[in-house]
VOZAVEX-922348 format. One record per residue (C-alpha): x, y, z; residue in one letter. Coordinates in steps of 0.2 Angstrom, whole numbers, padded with zeros to 4 digits, always signed. Layout:
<pts>
XYZA ...
</pts>
This chain:
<pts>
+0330-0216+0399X +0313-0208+0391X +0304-0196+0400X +0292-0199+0414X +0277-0194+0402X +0285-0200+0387X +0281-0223+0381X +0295-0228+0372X +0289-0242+0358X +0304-0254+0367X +0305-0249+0387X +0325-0249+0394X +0334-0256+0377X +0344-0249+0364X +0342-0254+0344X +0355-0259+0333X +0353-0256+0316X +0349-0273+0311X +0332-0274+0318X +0324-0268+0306X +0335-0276+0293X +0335-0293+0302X +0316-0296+0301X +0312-0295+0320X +0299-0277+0314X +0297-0281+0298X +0282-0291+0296X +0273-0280+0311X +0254-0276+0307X +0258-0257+0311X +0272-0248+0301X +0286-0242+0311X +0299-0229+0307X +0312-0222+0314X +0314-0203+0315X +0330-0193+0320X +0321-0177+0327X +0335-0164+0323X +0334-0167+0306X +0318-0176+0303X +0327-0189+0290X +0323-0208+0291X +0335-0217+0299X +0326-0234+0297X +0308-0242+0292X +0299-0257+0293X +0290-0267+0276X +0273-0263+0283X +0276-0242+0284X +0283-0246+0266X +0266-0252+0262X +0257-0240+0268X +0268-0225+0264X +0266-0232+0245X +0285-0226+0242X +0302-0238+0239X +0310-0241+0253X +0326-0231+0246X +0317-0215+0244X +0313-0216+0261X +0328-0219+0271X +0339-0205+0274X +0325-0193+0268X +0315-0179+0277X +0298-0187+0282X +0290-0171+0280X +0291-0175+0261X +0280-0190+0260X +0272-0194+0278X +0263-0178+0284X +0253-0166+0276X +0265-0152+0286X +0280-0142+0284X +0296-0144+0295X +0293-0128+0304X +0276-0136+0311X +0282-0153+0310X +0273-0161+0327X +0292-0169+0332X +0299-0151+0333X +0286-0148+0349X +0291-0166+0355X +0290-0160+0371X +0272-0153+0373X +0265-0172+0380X +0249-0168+0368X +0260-0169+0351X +0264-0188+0356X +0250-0197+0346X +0233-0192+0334X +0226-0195+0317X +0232-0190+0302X +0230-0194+0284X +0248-0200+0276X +0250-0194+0257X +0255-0206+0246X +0259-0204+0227X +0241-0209+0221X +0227-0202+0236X +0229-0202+0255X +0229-0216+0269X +0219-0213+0283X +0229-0219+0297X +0231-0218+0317X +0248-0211+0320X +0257-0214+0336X +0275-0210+0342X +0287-0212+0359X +0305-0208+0362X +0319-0219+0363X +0340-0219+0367X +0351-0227+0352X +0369-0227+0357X +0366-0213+0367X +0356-0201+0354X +0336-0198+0355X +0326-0203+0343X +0308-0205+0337X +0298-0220+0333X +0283-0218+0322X +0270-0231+0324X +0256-0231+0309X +0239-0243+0309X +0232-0242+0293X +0212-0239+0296X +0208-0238+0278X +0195-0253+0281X +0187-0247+0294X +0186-0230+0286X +0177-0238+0272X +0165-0246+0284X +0161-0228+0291X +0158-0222+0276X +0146-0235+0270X +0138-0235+0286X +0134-0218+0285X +0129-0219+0268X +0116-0232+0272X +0111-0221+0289X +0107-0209+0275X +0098-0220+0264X +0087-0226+0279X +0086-0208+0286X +0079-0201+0266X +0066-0218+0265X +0061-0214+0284X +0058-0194+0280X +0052-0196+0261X +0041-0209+0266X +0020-0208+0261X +0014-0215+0275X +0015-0208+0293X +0030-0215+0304X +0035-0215+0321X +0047-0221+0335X +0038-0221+0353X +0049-0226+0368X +0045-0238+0379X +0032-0230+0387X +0024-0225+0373X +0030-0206+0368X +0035-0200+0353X +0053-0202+0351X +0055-0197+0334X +0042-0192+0316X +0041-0190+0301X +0034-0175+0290X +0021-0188+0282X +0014-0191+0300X +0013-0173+0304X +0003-0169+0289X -0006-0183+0292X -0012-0175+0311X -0009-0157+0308X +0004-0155+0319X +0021-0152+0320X +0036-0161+0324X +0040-0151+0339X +0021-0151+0345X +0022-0172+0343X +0038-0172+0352X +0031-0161+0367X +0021-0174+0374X +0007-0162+0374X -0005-0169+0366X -0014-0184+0364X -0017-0190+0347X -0026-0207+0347X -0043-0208+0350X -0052-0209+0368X -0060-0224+0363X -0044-0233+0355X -0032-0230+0370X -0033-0243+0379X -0034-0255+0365X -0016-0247+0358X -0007-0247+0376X -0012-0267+0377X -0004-0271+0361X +0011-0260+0366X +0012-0272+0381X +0010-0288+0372X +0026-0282+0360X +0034-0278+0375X +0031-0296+0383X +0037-0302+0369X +0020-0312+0366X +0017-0303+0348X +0031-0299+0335X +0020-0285+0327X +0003-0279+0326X -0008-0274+0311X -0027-0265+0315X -0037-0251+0312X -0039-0236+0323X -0043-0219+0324X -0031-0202+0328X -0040-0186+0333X -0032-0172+0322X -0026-0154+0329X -0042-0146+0326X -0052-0162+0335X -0057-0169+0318X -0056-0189+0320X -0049-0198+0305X -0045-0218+0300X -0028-0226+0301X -0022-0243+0296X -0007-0244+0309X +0009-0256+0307X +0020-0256+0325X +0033-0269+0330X +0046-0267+0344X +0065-0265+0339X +0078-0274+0353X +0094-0269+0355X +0110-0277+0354X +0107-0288+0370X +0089-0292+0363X +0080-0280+0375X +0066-0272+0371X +0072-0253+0364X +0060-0243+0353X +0044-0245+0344X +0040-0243+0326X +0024-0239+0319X +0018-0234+0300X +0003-0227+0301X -0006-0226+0282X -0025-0212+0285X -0038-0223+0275X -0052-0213+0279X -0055-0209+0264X -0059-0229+0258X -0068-0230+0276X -0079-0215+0270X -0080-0222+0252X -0086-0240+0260X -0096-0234+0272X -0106-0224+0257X -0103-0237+0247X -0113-0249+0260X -0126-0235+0264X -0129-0234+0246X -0135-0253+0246X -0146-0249+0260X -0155-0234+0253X -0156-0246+0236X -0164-0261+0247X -0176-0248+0256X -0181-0239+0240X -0185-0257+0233X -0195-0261+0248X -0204-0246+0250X -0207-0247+0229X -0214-0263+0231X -0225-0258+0246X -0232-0241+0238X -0237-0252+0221X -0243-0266+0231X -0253-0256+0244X -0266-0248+0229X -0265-0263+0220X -0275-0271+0234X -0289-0260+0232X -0287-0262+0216X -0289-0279+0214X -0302-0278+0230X -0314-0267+0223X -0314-0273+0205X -0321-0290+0211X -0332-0282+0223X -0339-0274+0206X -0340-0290+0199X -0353-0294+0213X -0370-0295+0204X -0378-0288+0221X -0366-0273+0221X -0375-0258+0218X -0375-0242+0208X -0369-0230+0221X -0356-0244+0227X -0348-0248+0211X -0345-0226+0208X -0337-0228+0224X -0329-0242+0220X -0321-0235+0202X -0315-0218+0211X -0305-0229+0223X -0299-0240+0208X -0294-0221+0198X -0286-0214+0215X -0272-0231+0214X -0271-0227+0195X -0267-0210+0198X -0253-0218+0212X -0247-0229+0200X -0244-0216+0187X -0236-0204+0200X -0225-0216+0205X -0219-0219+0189X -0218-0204+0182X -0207-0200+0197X -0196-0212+0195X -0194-0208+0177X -0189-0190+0178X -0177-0195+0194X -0168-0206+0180X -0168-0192+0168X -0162-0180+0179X -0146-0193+0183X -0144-0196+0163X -0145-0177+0160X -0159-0181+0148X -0173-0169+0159X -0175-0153+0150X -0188-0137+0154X -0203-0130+0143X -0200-0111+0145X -0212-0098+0143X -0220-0086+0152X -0228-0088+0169X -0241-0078+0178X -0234-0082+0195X -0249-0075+0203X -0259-0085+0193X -0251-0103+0195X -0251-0101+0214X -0269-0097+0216X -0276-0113+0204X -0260-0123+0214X -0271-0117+0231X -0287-0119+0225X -0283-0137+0218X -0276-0142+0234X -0291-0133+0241X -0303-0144+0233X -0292-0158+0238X -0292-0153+0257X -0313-0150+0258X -0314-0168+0250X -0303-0176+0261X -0312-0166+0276X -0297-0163+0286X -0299-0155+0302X -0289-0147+0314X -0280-0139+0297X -0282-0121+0290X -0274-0120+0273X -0271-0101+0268X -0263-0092+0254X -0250-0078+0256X -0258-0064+0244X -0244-0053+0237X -0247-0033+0239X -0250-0029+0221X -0261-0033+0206X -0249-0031+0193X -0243-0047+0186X -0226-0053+0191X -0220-0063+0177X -0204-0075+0175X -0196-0087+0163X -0200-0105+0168X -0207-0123+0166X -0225-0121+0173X -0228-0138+0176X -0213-0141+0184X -0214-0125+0194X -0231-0132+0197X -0224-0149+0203X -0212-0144+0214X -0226-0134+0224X -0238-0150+0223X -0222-0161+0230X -0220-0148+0246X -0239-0146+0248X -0241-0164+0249X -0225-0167+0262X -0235-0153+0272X -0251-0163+0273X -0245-0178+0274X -0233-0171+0292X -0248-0160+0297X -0260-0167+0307X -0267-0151+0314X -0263-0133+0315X -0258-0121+0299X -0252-0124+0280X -0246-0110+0271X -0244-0106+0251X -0235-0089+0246X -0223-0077+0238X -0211-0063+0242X -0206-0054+0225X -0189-0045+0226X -0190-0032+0213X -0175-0036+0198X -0168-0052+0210X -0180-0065+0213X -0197-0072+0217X -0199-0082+0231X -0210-0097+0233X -0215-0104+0251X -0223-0119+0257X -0225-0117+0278X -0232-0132+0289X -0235-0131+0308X -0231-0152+0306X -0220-0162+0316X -0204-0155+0310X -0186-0162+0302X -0172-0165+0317X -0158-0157+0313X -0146-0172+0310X -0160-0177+0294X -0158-0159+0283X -0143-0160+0278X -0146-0174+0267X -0169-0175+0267X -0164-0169+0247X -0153-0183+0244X -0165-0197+0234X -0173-0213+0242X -0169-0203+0260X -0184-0198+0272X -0185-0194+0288X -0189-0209+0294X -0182-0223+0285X -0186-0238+0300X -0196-0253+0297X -0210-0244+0309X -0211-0229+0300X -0229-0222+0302X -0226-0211+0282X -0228-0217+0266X -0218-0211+0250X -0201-0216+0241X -0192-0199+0246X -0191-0194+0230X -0203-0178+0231X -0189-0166+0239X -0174-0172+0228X -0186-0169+0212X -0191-0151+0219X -0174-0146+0223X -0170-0152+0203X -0183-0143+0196X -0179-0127+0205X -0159-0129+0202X -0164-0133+0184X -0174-0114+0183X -0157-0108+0190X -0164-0105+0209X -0162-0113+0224X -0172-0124+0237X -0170-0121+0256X -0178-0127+0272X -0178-0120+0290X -0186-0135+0302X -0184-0143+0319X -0194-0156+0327X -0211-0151+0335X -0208-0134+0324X -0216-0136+0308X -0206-0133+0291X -0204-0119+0278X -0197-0125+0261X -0191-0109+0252X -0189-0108+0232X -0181-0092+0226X -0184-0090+0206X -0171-0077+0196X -0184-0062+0189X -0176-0046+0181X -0193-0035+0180X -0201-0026+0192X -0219-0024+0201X -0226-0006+0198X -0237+0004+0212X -0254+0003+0211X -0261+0017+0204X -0270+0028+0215X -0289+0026+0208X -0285+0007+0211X -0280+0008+0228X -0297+0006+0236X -0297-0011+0227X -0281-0017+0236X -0283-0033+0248X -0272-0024+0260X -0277-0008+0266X -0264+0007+0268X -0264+0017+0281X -0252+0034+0283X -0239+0032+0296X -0231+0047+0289X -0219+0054+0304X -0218+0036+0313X -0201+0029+0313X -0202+0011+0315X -0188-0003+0320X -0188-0018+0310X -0175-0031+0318X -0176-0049+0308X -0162-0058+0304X -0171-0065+0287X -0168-0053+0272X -0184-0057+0260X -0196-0055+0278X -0188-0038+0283X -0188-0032+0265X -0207-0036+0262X -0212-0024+0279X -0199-0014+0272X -0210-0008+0257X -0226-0010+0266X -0220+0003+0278X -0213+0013+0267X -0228+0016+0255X -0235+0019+0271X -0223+0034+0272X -0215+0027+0288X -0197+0030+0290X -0190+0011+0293X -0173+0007+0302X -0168-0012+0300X -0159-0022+0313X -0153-0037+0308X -0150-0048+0325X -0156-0042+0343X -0139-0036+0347X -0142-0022+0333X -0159-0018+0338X -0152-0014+0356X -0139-0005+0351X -0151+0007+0339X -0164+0007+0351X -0151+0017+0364X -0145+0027+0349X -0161+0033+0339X -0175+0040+0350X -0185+0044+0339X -0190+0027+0337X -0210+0024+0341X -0213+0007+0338X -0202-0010+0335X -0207-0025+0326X -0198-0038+0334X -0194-0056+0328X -0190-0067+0341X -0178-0079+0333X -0161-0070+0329X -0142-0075+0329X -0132-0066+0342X -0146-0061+0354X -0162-0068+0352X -0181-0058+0352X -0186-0062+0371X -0168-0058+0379X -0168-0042+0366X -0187-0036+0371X -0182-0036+0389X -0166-0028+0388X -0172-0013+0378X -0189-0010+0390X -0176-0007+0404X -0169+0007+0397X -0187+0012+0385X -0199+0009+0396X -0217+0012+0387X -0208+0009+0371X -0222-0003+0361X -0214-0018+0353X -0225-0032+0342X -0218-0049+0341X -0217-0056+0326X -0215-0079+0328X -0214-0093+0314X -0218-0104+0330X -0235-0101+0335X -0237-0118+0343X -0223-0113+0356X -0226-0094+0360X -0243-0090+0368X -0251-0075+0376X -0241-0077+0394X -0224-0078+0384X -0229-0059+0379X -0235-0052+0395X -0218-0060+0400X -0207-0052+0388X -0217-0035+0390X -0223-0036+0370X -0240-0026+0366X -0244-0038+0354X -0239-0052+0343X -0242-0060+0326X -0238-0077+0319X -0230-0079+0303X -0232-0076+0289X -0241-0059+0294X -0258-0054+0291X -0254-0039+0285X -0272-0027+0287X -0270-0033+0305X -0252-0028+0306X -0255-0012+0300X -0271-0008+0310X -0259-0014+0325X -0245-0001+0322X -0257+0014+0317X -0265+0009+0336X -0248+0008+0343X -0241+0024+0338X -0255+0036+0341X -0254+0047+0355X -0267+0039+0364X -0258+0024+0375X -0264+0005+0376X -0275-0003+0387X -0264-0007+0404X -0261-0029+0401X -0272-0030+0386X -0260-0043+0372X -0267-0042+0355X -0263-0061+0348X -0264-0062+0327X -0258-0079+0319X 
</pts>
């Protein structure tokens, strides 16, 4: 009888050996040998181990198995442990003479005539081997196409989670795989959530198969970009819902590209209209007045008026075309610049006095046109197209009437010695939002582009200044806000220098100079070009200057350096601002003057000073004989009048 723990392959009956011979095992799906454990040599075997063995049946019988059925020796042979229960049975591959057979091998004791024996039983699994192996092979192929692929794609669970991603959707978002797979984060947009759970529901329901739409995922660093998403559901073997797919392709580039593409058309379609509106506006005085001339009644007087209205839409036609031609030569690369040289002093004074002329004629009130004098006689000259140069100052002078209903207009010029000349046009107008500078010199756009919009023009006036300067190697800049006026800077390369005055010219100066020799002065502005022009002033005034560039650093110096006696304070600065500045160094200065300096003339106000504890303040840009009078006063010995403001604009 067999052991308790050992199966024999027949229970309770002893084999002759004519079973095997006699057929009864031969044609049995699993091989079957029979093994004398003493000496490991076949005694018997059926045609199906033959088969699998891959070796006659006479090389076989009466021969160790350890020569062609395992891959062991006889001193490891697994029989020789027969009796450890865990050698009865595992998988091996059996050799044959050209490869290997994977096979499951099993084995059991039984009793022949009274002598133990083993019975080997071996199911050849080559089949289902193969079909491991080419499954695998296609999990790889899948695995390879689902990583390596160029759009984003995703496995959610059923409630929506990440479940598993690929490295084209973490690019896509700017996370990583584990940062996905962390549940931490949100990724689709506020706004599309609810619309994205509903679909997931309806795939769930079953009611859809798939779903194709357009939504938006917000990126790591809460940029917001355009998806064209693919999901579907995947069902198990029982067809219950399992997993979701979804292939997510980023199209915000094409969305961009359209959405230029269609604001492109717009601008065109408002150009157009606002073309046919500027031509047809002074083409109706035009017309008008030249039948009124025709009027046998109309008088002397009435028909030069007449022809001076009929020259001023001329002049409008012409300007518009000419506009519109050079807008056209600066897209073909055809515009190019007269050179020579230019007397900047010069061009900006007949520039002020034409627009001069022009603003007595039109008898605008409520507006005080000035010029910004520089602080020398002595010609600044640079390389340039003058009546370009010329132009892009009549373009920004006429954007600042035209905004400027009342208040102050400003024509100027900083000169940085060996650097550049700086051109400015300041308004006290109605300002540009925010939201409109980034593109005002972009053609055909305005600030106001509605059908209501109180401004004429085509909004081609900035887009040909800021040409014009880029095309003289400068740039063009504005600072704005609504309510707050403009300033349109043009800075204009220039290598030479401006020479001091001589001293027997002095006395004919505009600015007088005064001798501020042992004063140490604080200058905090954040703008370099403004601090370096009271810079020099000061310094030919033989004043030692400190500059401070935010109000942060003029707090700190103003704790450090004592021998400071007076501070020139601008009151919009990055970091820590003029007022908050003024007030925090008065606590620990007390008595210390400090003279505001404000673009924003409209916004600050005598009570703002008193407020902030300033002894005086100026508008900009500076009128500098004032300025100077005001500083000499300040740092004499001889103290201010208690609450008396000094206001200079």
């Amino acid at each position: 009888m067999p052991k308790d723990n050992q199966i024999p392959l027949i229970p309770d009956q002893e084999l002759s050996g004519s079973v095997m011979k006699s057929g009864m095992l031969s044609k049995v799906a699993c091989g079957i040998i029979l093994i004398d454990p003493q000496t490991h040599q076949v005694i018997d075997i059926n045609e199906t181990a033959v088969a699998i063995l891959g070796v006659p049946y006479e090389e076989i019988l009466n021969h160790s198995c350890v020569s062609f059925a395992c891959f062991g020796v006889a001193d490891n042979c697994p029989f020789s442990a027969y009796d450890n229960p865990e050698d009865q049975g595992g998988k091996y591959l059996v050799q044959k003479q050209d490869g290997a057979v994977p096979v499951i091998r099993a084995f059991s004791e039984i009793i022949f005539d009274g002598k133990r024996l083993i019975v080997e039983c071996l199911i050849d699994i080559s089949g289902r081997k193969q079909a491991e192996i080419e499954l695998k092979h296609h999990e790889n192929l899948l695995r390879a196409i689902y990583e390596n692929a160029s759009v984003g794609m995703a496995i959610l669970d059923m409630n929506g989670n990440f479940f598993k991603v690929n490295q084209a959707l973490c690019d896509m978002l700017h996370y990583t795989e584990e940062e996905l797979l962390s549940r931490a984060y949100t990724v689709t947009h506020p706004d599309d959530l609810e619309r994205s759970e509903y679909i997931l529901a309806q795939l769930k329901a079953g009611k859809i198969n798939k779903n194709i739409m357009e939504k938006r995922y917000v990126r790591k660093d809460g940029s917001i970009i355009y998806a064209l998403q693919n999901v579907s559901l995947i069902r198990d073997n029982l067809g219950a819902p399992s997993l979701f797919i979804i292939q997510a392709q980023d199209i915000t580039y094409i969305k961009n590209a359209l959405s230029k593409a269609v604001e492109s058309d717009h601008l065109k379609t408002t150009f157009l209209q606002n073309l046919s509106h500027e031509i047809r506006t002074p083409a109706n005085a035009i017309l008008g007045f030249y039948e009124l001339m025709k009027d046998p009644i109309c008088s002397l007087e009435e028909r030069v008026e007449y022809i001076d209205i009929i020259k001023k839409g001329i002049e409008s036609f012409v300007s518009i075309l000419n506009n519109i031609v050079d807008i056209s030569k600066i897209e073909t690369r055809q515009l190019t610049l007269k050179k020579g040289n230019i007397d900047i002093m010069t061009m900006l004074k007949e520039v002020f006095m034409s627009y001069s002329t022009k603003f007595n004629t039109n008898k605008l009130e409520g507006i005080e046109f000035s010029f910004f004098m520089l602080e020398t006689y002595h010609p600044v000259i640079i390389q340039g197209d003058e009546f370009r140069l010329k132009q892009t100052l009549e373009f920004l002078l006429d954007n600042a009437f035209k905004f400027t209903k009342f208040g102050r207009i400003t024509l100027g010029c900083h000169v940085i010695p060996e650097k550049e000349v700086i051109l400015f046009v300041k308004d006290s107008g109605i300002g540009i939002p925010k939201d409109k500078q980034e593109y005002i010199f972009n053609k055909f756009r305005q600030g106001d582009e509605s059908n209501t919009r109180e401004y004429g023009g085509l909004g081609l006036g900035l887009t040909l200044a800021h040409e014009f300067i880029a095309l003289h190697g400068g740039k063009l800049w504005l600072q704005s806000g609504p309510g707050k006026g403009t300033q349109v800077y043009c800075s204009l390369p220039y290598t030479g220098k401006y020479l001091a005055p001589e001293k027997n010219q002095a006395t004919n100066l505009p600015i007088k100079i005064i001798d501020l020799t042992g004063s140490t002065i604080l200058i905090a502005e954040d703008t370099e070009n403004n601090y370096a022009v009271l810079e020099r002033l000061l310094k030919r005034a033989n004043a030692k200057v400190i500059w401070a560039r935010n109000g942060l650093e003029a707090i700190e110096i103003s704790r450090r350096e004592s021998a400071i006696d007076l501070i020139l304070m601008d009151l919009q600065m990055p970091i820590v601002n003029g007022y908050d500045a003024t007030q925090e160094i008065l606590n620990f200065r007390p008595g210390l003057p400090i003279i505001a300096q404000t673009a924003y003339s409209i916004d600050f106000s005598e009570q703002h000073a008193k407020e902030i504890g300033c002894v005086a303040y100026f508008s900009k840009p500076l009128d500098i004989t004032s300025l100077f009078a005001t500083i000499k006063k300040h740092v004499s010995k001889d103290p201010p009048q208690s609450g008396m403001i000094e206001e200079y604009s």
